[in-house]
N, C-alpha and C positions, 0 to 999 in steps of 0.2 A: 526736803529730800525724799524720792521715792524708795520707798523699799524694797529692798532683792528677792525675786522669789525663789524660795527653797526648794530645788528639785527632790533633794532627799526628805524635807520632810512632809512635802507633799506625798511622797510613796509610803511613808511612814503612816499617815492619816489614811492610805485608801487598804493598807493592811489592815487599817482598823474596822474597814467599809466591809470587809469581805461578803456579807451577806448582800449587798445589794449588787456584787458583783455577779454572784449565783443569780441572784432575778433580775439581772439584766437578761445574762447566758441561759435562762427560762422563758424569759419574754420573746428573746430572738430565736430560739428552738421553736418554741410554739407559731411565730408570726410565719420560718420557713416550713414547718410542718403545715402550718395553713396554705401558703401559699401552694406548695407541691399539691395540694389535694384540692383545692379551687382550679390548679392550672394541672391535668394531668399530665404524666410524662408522655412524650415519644418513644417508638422502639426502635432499638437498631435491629435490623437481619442482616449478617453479611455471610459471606461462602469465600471462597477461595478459586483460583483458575492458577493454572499453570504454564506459564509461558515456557519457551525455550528458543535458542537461537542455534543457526547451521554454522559454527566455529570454521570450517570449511570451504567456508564462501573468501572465493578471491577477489577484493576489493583494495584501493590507493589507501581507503584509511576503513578498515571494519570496523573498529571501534563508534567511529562516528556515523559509518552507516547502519550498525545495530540501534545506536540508540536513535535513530532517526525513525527506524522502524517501531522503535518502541512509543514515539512520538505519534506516527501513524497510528498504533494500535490502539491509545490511549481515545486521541479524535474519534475512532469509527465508534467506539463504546458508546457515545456520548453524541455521535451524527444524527440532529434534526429528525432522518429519515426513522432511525430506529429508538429514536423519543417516540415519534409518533405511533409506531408500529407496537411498540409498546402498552402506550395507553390504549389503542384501540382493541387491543388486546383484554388488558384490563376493566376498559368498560363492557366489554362481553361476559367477562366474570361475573359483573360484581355491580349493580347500578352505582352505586357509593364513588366511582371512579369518575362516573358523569359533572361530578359538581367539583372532582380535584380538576386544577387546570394545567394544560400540562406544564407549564414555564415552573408551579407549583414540583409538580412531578421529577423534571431535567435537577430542581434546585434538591431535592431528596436523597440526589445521587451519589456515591462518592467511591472514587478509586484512587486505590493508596499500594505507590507500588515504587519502587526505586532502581530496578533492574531485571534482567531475566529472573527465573526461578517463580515463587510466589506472589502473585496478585492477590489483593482483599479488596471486595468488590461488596457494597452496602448500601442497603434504602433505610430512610426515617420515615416511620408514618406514625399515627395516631394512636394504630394498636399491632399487638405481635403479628395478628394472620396480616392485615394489611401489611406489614411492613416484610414479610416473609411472601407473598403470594408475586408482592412488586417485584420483590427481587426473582425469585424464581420466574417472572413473565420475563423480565429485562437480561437475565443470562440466557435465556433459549432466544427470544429473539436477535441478541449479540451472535452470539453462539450461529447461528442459524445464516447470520450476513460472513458471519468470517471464514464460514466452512465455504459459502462459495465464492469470497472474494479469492480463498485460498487454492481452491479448484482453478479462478480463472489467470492465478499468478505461475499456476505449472503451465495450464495452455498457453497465457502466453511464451513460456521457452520456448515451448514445441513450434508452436507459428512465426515465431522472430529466426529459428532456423531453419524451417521453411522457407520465409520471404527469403533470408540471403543466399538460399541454395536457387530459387526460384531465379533472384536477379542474380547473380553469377553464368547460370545459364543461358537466361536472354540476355546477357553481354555478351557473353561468347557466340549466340546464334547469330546477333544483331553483328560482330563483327567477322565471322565466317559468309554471313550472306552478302556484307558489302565487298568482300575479297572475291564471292564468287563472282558478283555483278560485274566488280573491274575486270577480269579475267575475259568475262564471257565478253564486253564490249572492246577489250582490246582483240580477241579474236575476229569479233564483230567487223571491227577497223580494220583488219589484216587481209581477212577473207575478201572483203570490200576493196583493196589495195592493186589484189592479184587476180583479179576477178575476170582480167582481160588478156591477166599473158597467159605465154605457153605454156600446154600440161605438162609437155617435157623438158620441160627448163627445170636447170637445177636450183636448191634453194642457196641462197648466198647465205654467207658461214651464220654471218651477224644477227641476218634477221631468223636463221635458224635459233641459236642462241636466244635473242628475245622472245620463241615460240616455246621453247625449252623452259622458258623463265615464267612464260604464264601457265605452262604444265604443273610447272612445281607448286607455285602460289596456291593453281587449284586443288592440286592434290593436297597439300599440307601434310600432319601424321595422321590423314585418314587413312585407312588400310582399303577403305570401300575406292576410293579415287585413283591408286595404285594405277590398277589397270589405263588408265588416262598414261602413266607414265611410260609403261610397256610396250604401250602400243604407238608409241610416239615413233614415226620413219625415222630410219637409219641417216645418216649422214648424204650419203649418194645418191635418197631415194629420188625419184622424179617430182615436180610442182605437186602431179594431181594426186598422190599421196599423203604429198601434209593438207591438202585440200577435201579430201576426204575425212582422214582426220578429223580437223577442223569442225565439219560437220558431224560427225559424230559428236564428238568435244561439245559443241554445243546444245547437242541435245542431252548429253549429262547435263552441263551445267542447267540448262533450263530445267528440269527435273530436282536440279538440287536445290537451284534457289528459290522453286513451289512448295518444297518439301519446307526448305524454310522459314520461307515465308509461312507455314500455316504452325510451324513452331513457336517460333515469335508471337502468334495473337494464341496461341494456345498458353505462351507462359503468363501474356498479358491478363489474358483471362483468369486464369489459377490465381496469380498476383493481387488482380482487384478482387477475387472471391476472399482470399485470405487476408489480405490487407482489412477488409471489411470485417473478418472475425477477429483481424488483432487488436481494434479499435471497439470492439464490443467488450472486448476479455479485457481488457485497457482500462475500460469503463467498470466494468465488474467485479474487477480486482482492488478499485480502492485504494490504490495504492501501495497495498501490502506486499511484500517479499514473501517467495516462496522458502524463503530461509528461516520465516519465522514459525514456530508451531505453538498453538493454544488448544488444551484440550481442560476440561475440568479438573478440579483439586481434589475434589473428594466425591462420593455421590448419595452422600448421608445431606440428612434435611438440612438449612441454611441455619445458626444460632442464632438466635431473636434474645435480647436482654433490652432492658430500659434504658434511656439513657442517661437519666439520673435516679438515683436511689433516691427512696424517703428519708433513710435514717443520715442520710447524707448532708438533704436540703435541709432537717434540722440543725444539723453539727455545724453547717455554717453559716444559718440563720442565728446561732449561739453566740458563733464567735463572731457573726457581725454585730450583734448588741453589744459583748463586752465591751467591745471598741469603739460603737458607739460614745458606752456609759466614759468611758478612757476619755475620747476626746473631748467629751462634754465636760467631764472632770478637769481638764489643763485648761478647756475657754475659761471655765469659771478662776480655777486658779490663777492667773494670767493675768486676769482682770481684776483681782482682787488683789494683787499684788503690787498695780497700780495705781488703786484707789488710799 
């Protein structure tokens, strides 16, 4: 029959060990003090930034489009373009930047942030000034994209009411010139009609009334057209009065529809000029909301510490021996409980 093994008085036999539990907890002290000083540590530098958001902004769901924003903000930190702008920054400092690569550099990076309010923004390098110069290049070249992504997310408001004040207008020209057009071609048709009766024939009631009707049309609530209405013959006057008219009539209307006609390719033109700058500022903007604001946290040096302590990687080179000696101690018991 094999024998039970005694958990208690296996514990009982390793109280009696105690010394070789201490030079285990020496052995692994010294193997992680070895190590930490064969492997040097890294440094952290990090700083701080200050986010904020425009509470103010009327949107279906703010909550989701802040943090959307903040999602943005997060991307641009960390955008390719300003990895790169970075290092080449760096390798102008410093040759030593020449042989980091940047994939190296983007993986050194780290922001740690959960909502508006404070950012901590941090590089790991080899040694404090490298790991403090990285970050200090990498907040001003951030820094530096977001001030004019920021700049191009107000221009765009300005340009986006621009364009719809621009197309509001050439709607309204584009549908004032085709009212003048029908106006002036029904007159066109009219004049053409009566072109062979008599001057002194009266006008018949009806087609009085439908002359009256393309009066109105043309005039509309312009106050300039008015006169078009004023001068419209009386009831009894003779043919060659609304015939006169008529010609007059028409040489307004021809004058209004040049006038805008040259409206229309003037809004067309403003239109594609600005169109072209909304799609610039579009592009420049990154995406960001002009709701969002980032400015620095502090403007004291960035703190630089190690990122592991010596007295540390000893204390847990210690208590990785004792435990060690522990599990080696229950193989052996285990097995000899067996035997």
């Amino acid at each position: 029959m094999t024998p039970e093994w005694d958990a208690r008085q296996y514990l009982l036999e390793y109280t009696h060990r105690w010394p070789f539990a201490i030079l285990a907890f020496l052995v692994g002290a010294l193997l992680g003090l070895a190590v930490s000083l064969i492997f040097p540590t890294p440094h952290a530098s990090e700083t701080t930034l200050f986010v904020a958001y425009n509470s103010d902004a009327i949107f279906r769901n703010p909550d989701d489009y802040k943090n959307w924003n903040m999602g943005e903000l997060n991307a641009l930190m960390v955008a390719p373009d300003i990895i790169q702008e970075t290092h080449d920054r760096l390798r102008q400092i410093e040759p030593y930047w020449d042989e980091i690569p940047i994939e190296v550099l983007r993986g050194s990076l780290i922001i740690s942030w959960r909502n508006t309010g404070t950012w901590r923004l941090g590089v790991e390098s080899d040694t404090a000034q490298h790991a403090s110069t990285a970050l200090d290049t990498w907040v001003d070249v951030f820094l530096e994209t977001y001030l004019n992504a920021s700049n191009a997310a107000f221009e765009l408001i300005m340009l986006s009411g621009q364009l719809e004040d621009l197309n509001k207008k050439q709607a309204e020209a584009k549908i004032r010139y085709a009212e003048l057009v029908g106006v002036r071609e029904g007159l066109q048709a009219w004049a053409e009609s009566v072109s062979q009766s008599p001057e002194g024939q009266p006008l018949d009631l009806s087609v009085r009334w439908r002359l009256w009707s393309l009066a109105s049309r043309a005039a509309g609530y312009d106050p300039a057209w008015e006169v078009l209405l004023n001068s419209f013959p009386e009831p009894d006057a003779a043919m060659h009065e609304y015939i006169t008219w008529s010609e007059s009539s028409l040489v307004s209307l021809g004058a209004g529809i040049e006038t805008l006609e040259t409206q229309i390719e003037t809004f067309e033109t403003s239109r594609v000029e600005i169109s072209a700058q909304y799609e610039k500022a579009l592009a420049e903007s990154r995406g960001l909301s002009s709701s969002i604001y980032v400015e620095r946290g502090s403007e004291s040096a960035p703190e630089t510490k190690p990122v592991r302590n010596t007295g540390l990687a000893a204390l847990v080179g210690g208590l990785i021996g004792m435990i060690v000696w522990l599990v080696v101690g229950l193989v052996r018991a285990n097995l000899k409980g067996k035997l």
